[in-house]
C-alpha positions, 0 to 999 in steps of 0.5 A: 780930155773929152776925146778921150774919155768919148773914146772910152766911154762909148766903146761898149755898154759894159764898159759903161757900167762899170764906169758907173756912167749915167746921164741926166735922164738915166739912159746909159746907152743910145745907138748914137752916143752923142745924143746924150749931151752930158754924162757923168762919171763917178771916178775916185769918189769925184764926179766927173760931167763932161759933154758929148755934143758932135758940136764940141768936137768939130772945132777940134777936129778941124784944127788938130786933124786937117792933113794935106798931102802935096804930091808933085809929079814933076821931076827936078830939071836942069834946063830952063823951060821949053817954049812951048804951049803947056799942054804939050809939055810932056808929063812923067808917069807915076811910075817914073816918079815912084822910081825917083822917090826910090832911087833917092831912097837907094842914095841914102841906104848906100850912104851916097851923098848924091843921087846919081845915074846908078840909083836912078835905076836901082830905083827902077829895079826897086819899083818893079812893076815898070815895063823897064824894069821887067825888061831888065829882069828878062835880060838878067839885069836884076836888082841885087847884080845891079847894087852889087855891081854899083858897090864895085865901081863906086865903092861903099859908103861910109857907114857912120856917114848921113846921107841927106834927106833927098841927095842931090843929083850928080849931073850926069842923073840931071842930064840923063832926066833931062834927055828923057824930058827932051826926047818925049818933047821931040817925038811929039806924043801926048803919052807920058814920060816913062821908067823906060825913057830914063833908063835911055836917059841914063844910057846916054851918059856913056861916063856915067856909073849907071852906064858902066853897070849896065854895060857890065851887066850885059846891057848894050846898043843894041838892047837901048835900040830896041826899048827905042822902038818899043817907046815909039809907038804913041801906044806906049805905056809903062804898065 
């Protein structure tokens, strides 16, 4: 209550006034209406004190409003660890990850009940602004041919069906992740796990639906050799 009728009270002077809000000392207004440390409101013939101390509030603050945010940047694995120093594990990049989030969002707005090679690059289509993605778009690979195309192969989803909150990745998407993380690991570079790594990921697994989209859409050897080259150079970024 006293959060409220703070909110109230201290939005303007007029509204002040037409409150009938008066304090102690009879000074209506302050430039900082908390040093007023009790009003008192005439409401339907009642009085009305409540008190507006910045004390009062910080109790309440720091137990309704704390908000904590996780975010992880690590995408699901289907290998045990490397053996390896974990400063040389590699780490995704954060469009890589926006992709994920999307694909799984991808799953559910197809009502799939996992999230397969297929969503994994229409996540990367939805992101964007990923070096793969644009590299798709230049080949005319885009968003709308990709789904059109994922819902001739694999079909519609049931529309009266609930897709889980975060849909399971098929094994093929798990290995086309984990092909991704190794082949980062082997080359040895300190960069980041990209967008363009998972597309490669997805093109390994030749009897996946990512695979056969790709490959109706026009995508082939050669196209998955030149993005090879272009991840090579220890310059590489996915901007």
């Amino acid at each position: 209550m006293a959060v409220q009728a703070f909110s109230t009270v201290a939005a303007t002077s007029k509204s002040i006034n037409q409150l009938n809000c008066r304090g102690p000392d009879s000074f209506l207004w302050t430039k900082n209406p908390l040093e007023t440390k009790n009003l008192q409101c005439q409401w339907l013939g009642a009085p009305i004190k409540f008190s507006l101390q910045s004390k009062n509030f910080k109790q309440f603050l720091s137990k309704q409003c704390t908000i904590r945010a996780n975010v992880s940047f690590v995408l699901p694995r289907g290998k045990p660890e490397p053996t390896v120093p974990i400063e040389k594990i590699p780490k995704w990049s954060a469009k890589a990850v926006k992709s994920f989030t999307m694909a799984e969002l991808e799953a559910r707005k197809l009502k799939y009940a996992t999230t397969g090679t297929e969503a994994l690059i229409l996540g990367i289509l939805i992101e964007g602004t990923n070096f793969a993605s644009k590299y798709l778009r230049a080949n005319s690979i885009t968003l709308l041919k990709f789904r059109e195309e994922t819902i001739k192969i694999l079909g519609k989803g049931d529309f009266y069906y609930c897709s889980p909150k975060e849909p399971p990745l098929t094994e093929d998407a798990q290995k086309a992740l984990d092909w991704a993380f190794d082949e980062k690991l082997k080359s040895g570079d300190s960069g980041e796990i990209t967008t363009t790594h998972v597309l490669l990921g997805v093109w390994s697994q030749q009897a996946s639906p990512g695979y056969k989209v790709l490959a109706a859409l026009g995508f082939n050897d050669e196209k998955a050799k030149e993005l090879e080259n272009v991840i090579s150079d220890p310059g590489f970024v996915d901007d």
